[in-house]
N, C-alpha and C positions, 0 to 999 in steps of 0.2 A: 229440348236440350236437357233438361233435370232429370227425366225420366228415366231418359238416355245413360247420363251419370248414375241415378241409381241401378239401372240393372247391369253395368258390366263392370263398376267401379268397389272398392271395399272405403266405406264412410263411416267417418268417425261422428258421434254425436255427442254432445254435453246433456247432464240430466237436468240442468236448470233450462234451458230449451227445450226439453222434454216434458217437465211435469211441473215447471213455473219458477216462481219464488221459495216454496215450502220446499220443494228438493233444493235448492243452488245452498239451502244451509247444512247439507250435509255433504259430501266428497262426491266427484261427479260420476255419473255414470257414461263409459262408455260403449259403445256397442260399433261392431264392427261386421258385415256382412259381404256374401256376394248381390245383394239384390234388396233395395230399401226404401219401402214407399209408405206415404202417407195414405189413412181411411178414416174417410169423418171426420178430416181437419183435426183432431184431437185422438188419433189411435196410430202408431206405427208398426209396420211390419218389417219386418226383418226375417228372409229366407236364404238358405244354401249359408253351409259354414259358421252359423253363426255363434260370436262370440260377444259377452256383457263383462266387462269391467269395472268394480266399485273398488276402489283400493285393492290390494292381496287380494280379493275375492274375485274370482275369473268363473264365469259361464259359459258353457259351449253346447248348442243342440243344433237342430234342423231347421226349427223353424219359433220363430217369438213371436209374439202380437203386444205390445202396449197399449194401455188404453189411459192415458194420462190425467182423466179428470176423475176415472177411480182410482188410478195408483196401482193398477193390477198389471202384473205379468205373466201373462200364458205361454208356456214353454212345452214345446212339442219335445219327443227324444228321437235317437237316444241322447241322453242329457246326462253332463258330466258336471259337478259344480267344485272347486277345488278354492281351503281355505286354508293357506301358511302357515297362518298365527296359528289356529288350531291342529295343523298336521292334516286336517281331514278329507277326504275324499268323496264325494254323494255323487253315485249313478244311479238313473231312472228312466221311467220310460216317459211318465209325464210331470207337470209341475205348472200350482196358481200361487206365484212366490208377489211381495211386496216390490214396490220400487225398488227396495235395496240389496233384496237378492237372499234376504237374511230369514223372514217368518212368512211361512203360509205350508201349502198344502204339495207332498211330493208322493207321485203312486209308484209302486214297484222299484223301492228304492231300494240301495245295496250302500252300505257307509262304511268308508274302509279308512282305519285310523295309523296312522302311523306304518302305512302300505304293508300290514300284516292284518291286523284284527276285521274281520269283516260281518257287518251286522244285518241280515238281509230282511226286509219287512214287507210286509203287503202296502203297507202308508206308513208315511215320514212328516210328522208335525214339526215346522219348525217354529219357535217361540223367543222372542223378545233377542233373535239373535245370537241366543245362548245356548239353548238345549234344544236337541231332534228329540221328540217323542215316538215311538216306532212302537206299531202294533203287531202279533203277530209274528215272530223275531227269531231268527238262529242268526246265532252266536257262534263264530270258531276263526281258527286262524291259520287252521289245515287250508289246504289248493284243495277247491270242490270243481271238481270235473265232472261236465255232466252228470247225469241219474249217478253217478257214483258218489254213496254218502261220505262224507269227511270221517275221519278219524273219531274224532269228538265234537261237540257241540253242545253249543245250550239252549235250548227254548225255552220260550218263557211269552204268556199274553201280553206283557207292556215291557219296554226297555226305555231306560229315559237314559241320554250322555248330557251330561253337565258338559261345555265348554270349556265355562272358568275353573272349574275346581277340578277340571277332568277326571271326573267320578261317572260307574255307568253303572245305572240301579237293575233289578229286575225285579217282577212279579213273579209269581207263580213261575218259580226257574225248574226246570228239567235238565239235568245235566245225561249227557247221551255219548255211548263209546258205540260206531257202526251202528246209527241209529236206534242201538236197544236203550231204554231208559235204565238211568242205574241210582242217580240219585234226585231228591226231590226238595228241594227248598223255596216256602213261600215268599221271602224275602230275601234277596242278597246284593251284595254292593261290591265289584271291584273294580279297581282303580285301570283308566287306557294306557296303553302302551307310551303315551307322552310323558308320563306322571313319575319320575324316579323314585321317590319315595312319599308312599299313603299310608295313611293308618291302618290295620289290618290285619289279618292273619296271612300267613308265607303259608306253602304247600305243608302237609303233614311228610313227615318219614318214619316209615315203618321199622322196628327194630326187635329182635329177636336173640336174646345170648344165654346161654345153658344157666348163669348164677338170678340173671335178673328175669328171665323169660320172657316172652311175648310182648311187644311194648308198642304206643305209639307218641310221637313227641309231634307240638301243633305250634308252633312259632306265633305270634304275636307282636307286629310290629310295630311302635309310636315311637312317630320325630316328635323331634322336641327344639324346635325352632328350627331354620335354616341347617346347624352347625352341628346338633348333635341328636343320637336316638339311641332310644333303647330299644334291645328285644326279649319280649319273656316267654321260653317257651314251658310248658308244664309236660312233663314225659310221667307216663303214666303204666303200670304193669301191673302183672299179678307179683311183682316183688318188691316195686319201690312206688314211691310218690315222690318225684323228683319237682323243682324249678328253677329250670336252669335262668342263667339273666346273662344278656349281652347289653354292655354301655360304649358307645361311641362319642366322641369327640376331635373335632379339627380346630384347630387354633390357627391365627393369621402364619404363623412358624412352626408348625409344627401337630400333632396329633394324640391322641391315646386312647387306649381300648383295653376295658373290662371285660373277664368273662370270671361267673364263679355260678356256684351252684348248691343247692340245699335240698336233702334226702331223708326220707324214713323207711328204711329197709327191713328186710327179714331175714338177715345176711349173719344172723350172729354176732351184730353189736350196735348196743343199745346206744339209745339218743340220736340226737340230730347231727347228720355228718354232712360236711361240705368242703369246697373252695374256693379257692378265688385267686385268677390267674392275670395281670395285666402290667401293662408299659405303654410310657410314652416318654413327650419330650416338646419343650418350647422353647421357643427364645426370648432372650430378657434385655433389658435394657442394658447397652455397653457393649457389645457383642458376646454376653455370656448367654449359654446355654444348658436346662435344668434338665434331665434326665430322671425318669424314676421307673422300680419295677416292684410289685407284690405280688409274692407266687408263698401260697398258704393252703395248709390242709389237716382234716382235723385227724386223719389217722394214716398209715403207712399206704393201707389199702385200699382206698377210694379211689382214687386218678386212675388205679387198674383196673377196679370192680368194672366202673362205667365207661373208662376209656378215653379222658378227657385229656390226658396227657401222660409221653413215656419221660418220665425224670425221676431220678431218683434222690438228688439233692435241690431244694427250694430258694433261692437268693430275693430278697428284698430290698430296695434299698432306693438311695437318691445321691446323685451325681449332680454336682456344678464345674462345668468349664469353660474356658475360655479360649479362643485359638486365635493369634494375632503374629504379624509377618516373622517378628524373632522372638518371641514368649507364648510359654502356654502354661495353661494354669487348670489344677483340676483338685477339688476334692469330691470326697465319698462318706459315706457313711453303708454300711450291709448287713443285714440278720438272713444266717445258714438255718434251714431247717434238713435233716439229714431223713430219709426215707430208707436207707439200707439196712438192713438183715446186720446184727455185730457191730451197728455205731450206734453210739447213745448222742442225743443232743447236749446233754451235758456235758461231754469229754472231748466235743467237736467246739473249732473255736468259733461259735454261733455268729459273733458279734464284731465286727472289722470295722475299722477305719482308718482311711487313708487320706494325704495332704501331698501333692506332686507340684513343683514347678520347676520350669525348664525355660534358657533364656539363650540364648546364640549370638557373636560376637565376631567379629573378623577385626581383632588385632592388628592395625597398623604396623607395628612393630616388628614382629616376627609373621606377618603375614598368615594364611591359614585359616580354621575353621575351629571356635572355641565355642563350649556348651556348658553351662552353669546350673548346675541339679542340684534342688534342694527339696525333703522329700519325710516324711512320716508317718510312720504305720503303727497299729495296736489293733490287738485280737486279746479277746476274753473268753472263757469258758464258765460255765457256770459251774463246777463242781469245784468242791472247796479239796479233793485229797490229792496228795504231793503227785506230781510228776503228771498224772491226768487230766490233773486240774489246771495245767501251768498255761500262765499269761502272759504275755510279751509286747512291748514295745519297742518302736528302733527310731532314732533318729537321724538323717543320713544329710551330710554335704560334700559334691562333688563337682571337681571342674575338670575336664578334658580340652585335650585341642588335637588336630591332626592338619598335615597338608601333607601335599601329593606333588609330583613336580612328573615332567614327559622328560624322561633322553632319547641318546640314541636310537637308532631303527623301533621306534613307538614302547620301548622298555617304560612301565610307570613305576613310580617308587612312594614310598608312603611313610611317614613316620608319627608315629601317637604317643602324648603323654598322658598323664591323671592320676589324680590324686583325690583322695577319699578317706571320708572321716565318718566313722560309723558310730552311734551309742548303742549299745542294747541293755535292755534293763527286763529279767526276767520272773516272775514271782510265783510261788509255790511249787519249785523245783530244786531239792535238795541234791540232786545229780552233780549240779553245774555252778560255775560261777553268780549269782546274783544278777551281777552288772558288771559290765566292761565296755570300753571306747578302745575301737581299732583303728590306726588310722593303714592307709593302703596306698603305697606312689606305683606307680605303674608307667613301663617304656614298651613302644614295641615297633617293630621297622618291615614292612611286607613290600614285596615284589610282585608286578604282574605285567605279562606282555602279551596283549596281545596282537595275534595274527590273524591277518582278515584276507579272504583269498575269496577272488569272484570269478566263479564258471563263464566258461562259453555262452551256456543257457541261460543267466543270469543270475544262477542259483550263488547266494551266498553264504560263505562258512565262516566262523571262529574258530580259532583255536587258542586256549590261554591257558599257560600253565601259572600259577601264583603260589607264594610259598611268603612264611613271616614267622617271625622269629618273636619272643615277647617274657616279660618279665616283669612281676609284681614282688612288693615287700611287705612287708611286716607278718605279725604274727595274728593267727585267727582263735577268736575270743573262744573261751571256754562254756562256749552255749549250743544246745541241740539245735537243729535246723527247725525255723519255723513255718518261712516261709517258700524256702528255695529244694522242695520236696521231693519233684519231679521234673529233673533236669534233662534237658533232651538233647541230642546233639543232629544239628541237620545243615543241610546247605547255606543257610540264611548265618549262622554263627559257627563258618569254620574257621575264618579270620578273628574272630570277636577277639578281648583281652579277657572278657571273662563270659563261660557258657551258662554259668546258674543264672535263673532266670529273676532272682530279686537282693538285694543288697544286703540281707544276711548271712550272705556264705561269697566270697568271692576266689576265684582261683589266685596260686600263688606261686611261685618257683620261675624255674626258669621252663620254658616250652616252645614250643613251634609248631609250625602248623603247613600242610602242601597239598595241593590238590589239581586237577584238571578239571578245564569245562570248554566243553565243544557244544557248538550250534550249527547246525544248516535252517537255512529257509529258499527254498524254493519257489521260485515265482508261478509252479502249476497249481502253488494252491497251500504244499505241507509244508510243515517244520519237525525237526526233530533236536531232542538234547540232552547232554550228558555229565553228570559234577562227579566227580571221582575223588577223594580225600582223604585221609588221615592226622591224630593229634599226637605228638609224642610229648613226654615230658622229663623233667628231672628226676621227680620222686613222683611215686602216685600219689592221688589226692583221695584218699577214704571217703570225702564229703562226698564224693561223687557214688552213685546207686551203681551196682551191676548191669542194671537195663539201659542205662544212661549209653554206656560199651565207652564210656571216659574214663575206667575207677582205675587202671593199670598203666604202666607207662609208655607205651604204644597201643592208643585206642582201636577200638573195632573201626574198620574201612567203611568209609559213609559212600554207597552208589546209588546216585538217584539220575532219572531219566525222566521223559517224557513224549511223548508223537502225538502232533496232527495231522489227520489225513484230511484235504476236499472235499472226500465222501462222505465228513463227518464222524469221523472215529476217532477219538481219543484216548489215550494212558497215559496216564501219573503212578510211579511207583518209585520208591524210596526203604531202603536197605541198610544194618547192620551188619558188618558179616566180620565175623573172628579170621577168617580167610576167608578167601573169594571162593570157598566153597560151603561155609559154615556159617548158615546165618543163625541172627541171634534174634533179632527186633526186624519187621516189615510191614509196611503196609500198601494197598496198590487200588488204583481204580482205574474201570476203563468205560467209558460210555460210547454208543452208536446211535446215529440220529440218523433216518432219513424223512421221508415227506409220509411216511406210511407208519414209520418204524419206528422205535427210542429202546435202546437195550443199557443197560448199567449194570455192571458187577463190582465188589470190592472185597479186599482182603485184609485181615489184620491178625497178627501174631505179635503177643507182648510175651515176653517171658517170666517167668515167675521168678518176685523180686519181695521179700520180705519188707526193706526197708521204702519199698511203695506200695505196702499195705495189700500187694497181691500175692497168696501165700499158694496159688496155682498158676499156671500158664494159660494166658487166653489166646486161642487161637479159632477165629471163627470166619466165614465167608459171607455175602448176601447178594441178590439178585434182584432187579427191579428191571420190569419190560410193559410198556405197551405198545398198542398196535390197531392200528384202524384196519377192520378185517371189510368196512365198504364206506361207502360215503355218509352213512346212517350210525355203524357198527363200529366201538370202539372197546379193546380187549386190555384187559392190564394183571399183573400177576408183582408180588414180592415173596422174598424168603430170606430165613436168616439161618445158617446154621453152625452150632455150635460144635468144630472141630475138636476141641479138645475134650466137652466132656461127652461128645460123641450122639448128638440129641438135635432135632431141630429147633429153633428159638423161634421162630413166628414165621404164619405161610399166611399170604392174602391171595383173592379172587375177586377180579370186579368186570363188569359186563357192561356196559352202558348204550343205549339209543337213544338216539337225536334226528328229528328230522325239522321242518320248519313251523312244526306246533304242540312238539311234546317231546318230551326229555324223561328217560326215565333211565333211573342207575343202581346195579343191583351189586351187591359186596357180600361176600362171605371172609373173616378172618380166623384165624387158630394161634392165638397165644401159649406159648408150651412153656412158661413162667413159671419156675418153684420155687417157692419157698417159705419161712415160717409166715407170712406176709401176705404171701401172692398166689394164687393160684391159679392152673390152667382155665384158659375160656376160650367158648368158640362164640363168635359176631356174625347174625346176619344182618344185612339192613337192606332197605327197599324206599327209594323216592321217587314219586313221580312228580312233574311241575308242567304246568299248560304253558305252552312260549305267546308270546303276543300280548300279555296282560305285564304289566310293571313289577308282580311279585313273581315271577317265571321267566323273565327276561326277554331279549330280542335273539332271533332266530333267523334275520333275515338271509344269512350267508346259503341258508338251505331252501330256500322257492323254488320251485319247483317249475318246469310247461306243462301244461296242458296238453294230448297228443290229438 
């Protein structure tokens, strides 16, 4: 009858029944077969299907033999042995493994880590549970199909994989592209595909540009505990000796990151030039949070020499705030460094600081929606001569309220008060007043109705026409604008009481304001929409710029729209126009997305405005496309060009393969940059990175069959 059971039955066994007392102290084994019989009282077999269990660690061959008073495992194949914890996978043909499935001896073994990297050996030592020792070894993480060689590989006489530290050493390494050997290293160490971040060196990238020449930069990466790492890479040419450094950090709230860099060039200026560009942000005890940023450089033209960023003005600085259900509270502190061609840092107000809070109320009494701003700003300049040199502070306190009420057929009605109390206190500007305090009451009463109308199809439209009437007092101080310089007028503040954008300058008289705005949204998928507006006033207001299209007393016509299509198509565009055939200020974007495809155009025409420091008109266009040309093949292109002064501004080319064991991405760009400053450059660059190792990433989405 037992026999019986064992041949047509699948039986479970414990490994303390198995090999005594000295196994039941460690996790049991079980084993599961079609057919399982005892030899020698003390050896069991186990044939067809069979499977061995010790915790997470599962075994599966043909055929097993125990022999329980040595401890030994003889495992026929094909033999699969799979371990969780480790990610790992061991296929072979035979195998003399320990009771516990973890140290002995496996032939013609294949060890696949993290179902990418695959290590394949003539013998597989395993040790103390921890490490395979593997002789004789390629390395890759290409799909090897039959006599067809992989892509890449690496051979090497010994490969040892660490477990624990999931580190995989080699001997005598060959690294090999289609089987030709191309590099030779006696000793090297990288990290398996389990491993997020090892100490190490990243892929090198190749880099080549007309001022710095030929170059290649070799990354370098050390964590530095669980939380934080750095990276140094050393980029090297026949024109510079750079090192560049990335610093990384996460905090339980929050993050920040370092990047800066240090050079000794042949570039026509002496000494050591660098940067240093970073931000981050925490959180602090009480629900405030610290924000800070340092973006610094030692001359105009570094950032564009090497390409490490496009800006032409620098900010530094640290922010604290707070944001709680009706207050918010914020200060600042900012140092400007200016990078542009005609600004001097001294004459620029380098230095800021700012004090904001803001508090919300809903008045029992008069019912509605009250806001309590109290607020202070100050900018310094570092030159001492009159009117270039000038300094300014302002003090501001202001309270608002507004409420809205529904009549008739859904007509809404709105009315706003406020009042405002300015200081400004101005120094070394014989122009203007010294110091003065304005105070500013302000009324104003707006209309809007809208009409909501639903299709058959279920498509739904708006229609709202809105219009508001509005009126400020007192008189405006006899101080230049400091901070309210470029004033815009768009959809978001056609109702406003006042469109300057800071409390040094506020509108005043009597005005009004009317506009349209229509929506559809279609249930197939798109929406479309439309603001149509105008401001008129009593008198014009001079504070206001020409480009602003506010400075006369019937503004430029603000038309702005938008479409999205299902297919993925997009535009946003927004319009001044003196007539609706005369425009003055635009800007416009349109992006197309499909599963293959990402196309982006944009437009922008500013007009030339003295008193915003642009003494030509800009009008320029640019294009951004890529494009997966196959499942491996990804294409992408930019351009910028400069309409008005009739030149192109930058053209990029990038080329990229990917397949499930190598990545390689090729860029060519042309910066057409002139100036006392800047000059044109053209950029190649070249990466390659091996997929399946932790510094090269995972690649799984592209595996490939076998045919």
């Amino acid at each position: 009858m037992r026999a019986a059971v064992w041949r047509h039955a699948r039986v479970f066994l414990a490994a303390a029944f198995l090999a005594g007392p000295a196994a039941a102290q460690d996790e049991p084994v079980f084993l599961v077969a079609d057919r399982v019989f005892l030899q020698d009282n003390d050896t069991l077999v186990a044939e067809g299907d069979v499977e061995a269990l010790q915790g997470d660690v599962r075994l599966s061959a043909s055929r097993l033999r125990y022999d329980g008073a040595a401890g030994r495992l003889v495992v026929e194949g094909p033999i699969r042995i799979e371990d969780p914890e480790s990610g790992a996978v061991i296929l072979a043909d035979a195998a003399d493994l320990d009771e516990g499935l973890r140290d002995g001896l496996i032939a013609g073994a294949r060890l696949v880590l993290d179902r990418q990297l695959q290590l394949a050996s003539a013998q597989l030592t395993r040790v103390r549970g921890r490490y395979s020792m593997m002789t004789r070894t390629a390395v890759t993480s290409c799909q090897v199909c039959g006599d067809e060689p992989p892509l890449w590989q690496i051979r090497a006489r010994r490969v040892i994989h660490d477990e624990k530290a999931r580190q995989i050493y080699f001997d005598d390494a060959q690294l090999r592209v289609l089987d030709v050997p191309v590099l030779y290293l006696p000793r090297l160490r990288l990290p398996d595909p389990t491993l997020e971040r090892a100490r190490g060196f990243l892929f090198p990238r190749v880099r080549n540009t007309e001022r710095l020449g030929f170059g290649l930069k070799i990354p370098y990466f050390i964590p530095v505990g669980p939380h934080q790492d750095v990276t140094l890479t050393p980029y090297l040419s026949s024109e510079t000796r750079t090192l560049e450094l990335r610093y990384r950090r996460a905090f339980a709230d929050g993050d920040m990151q370092i990047d800066a860099a240090a050079s000794r060039d042949s570039l026509g200026r002496d000494g050591l030039r660098g940067y240093v560009i970073g931000a981050g942000e925490t959180g602090l005890p009480r629900g405030y949070r610290l924000r800070f940023a340092i973006e610094a450089v030692s001359d105009r033209a570094y950032l564009n020499d090497y390409g490490y960023a496009d800006k032409d003005r620098l900010r530094s600085g640290l922010t604290l705030s707070r944001v709680r259900d009706r207050d918010y509270l914020e200060a600042g502190f900012s140092y400007y460094q200016t990078l542009r061609d005609g600004e001097s840092n001294s004459t620029q107000p380098t230095r800021t600081a700012n004090i904001l809070y803001e508090r919300l109320m809903r008045p029992a009494a008069i019912g509605g929606l009250a806001r309590l701003g109290l607020s202070a700003h100050g900018h310094f300049r570092t030159s001492d001569a009159d009117v270039l040199g000038r300094d300014m502070a302002r003090l501001t306190a202001e309270i608002d309220w507004e409420r809205r009420w529904t009549g008739p057929a859904g007509l809404r009605a709105g009315l706003r008060a406020g009042l405002a109390v300015d200081h400004l206190d101005v120094a070394q500007d014989s122009t203007g007043a010294g110091a003065d305090t304005v105070v500013t009451p302000a009324l104003g009463a707006e209309l809007r109705w809208p009409l909501v109308r639903t299709e058959s199809g279920g498509a739904r439209q708006l229609l709202e026409p809105v219009a508001m009437i509005a009126w400020s007092g007192g008189d405006r101080a006899d101080i230049a604008p400091e901070e309210s310089t470029l004033p815009e007028f768009d959809e978001a503040n056609l109702l406003a009481l006042s469109r300057f954008p800071a409390a040094d300058r506020r509108e005043r008289g009597l005005r009004g304001a009317a506009g349209l705005r229509w929506v559809r949204e279609d249930p197939d998928g798109w929406s479309a929409g439309l603001v149509l507006g105008r401001v008129w006033r009593d008198d014009p207001d001079a504070a206001f710029t020409a480009a602003s299209g506010l400075d006369s007393g019937a503004s430029d016509w603000l038309v702005a729209g938008q479409l999205e299509l299902a297919e993925g198509l997009s535009l946003q565009a927004r319009g001044l126009f003196a007539t609706l055939g005369d425009v003055n200020k635009a800007e416009a974007r349109g992006t197309w997305s499909t599963d293959r495809l990402g196309l982006g155009a944009s437009y922008l025409l500013l007009p030339a405005d003295a008193a915003e420091a642009r003494p030509s008109a800009i009008s320029e266009w640019s294009f951004d496309a890529d494009y997966r040309l196959s499942r491996h093949w990804t294409g992408s292109a930019e351009w910028r060009y400069d309409i008005a002064g009739r030149r192109p501004a930058r053209a990029k080319l990038g080329l990229a393969y990917r397949n499930e064991c190598l990545e390689v991405a090729l860029s060519a760009s042309r910066n057409y940059a002139s100036s006392a400053s800047l000059e044109p450059d053209t950029d190649f660059g070249l990466t390659i990175a091996l997929k399946g190792y932790s510094t090269g990433g995972s690649a799984k989405e592209y595996r490939r069959r076998c045919n």
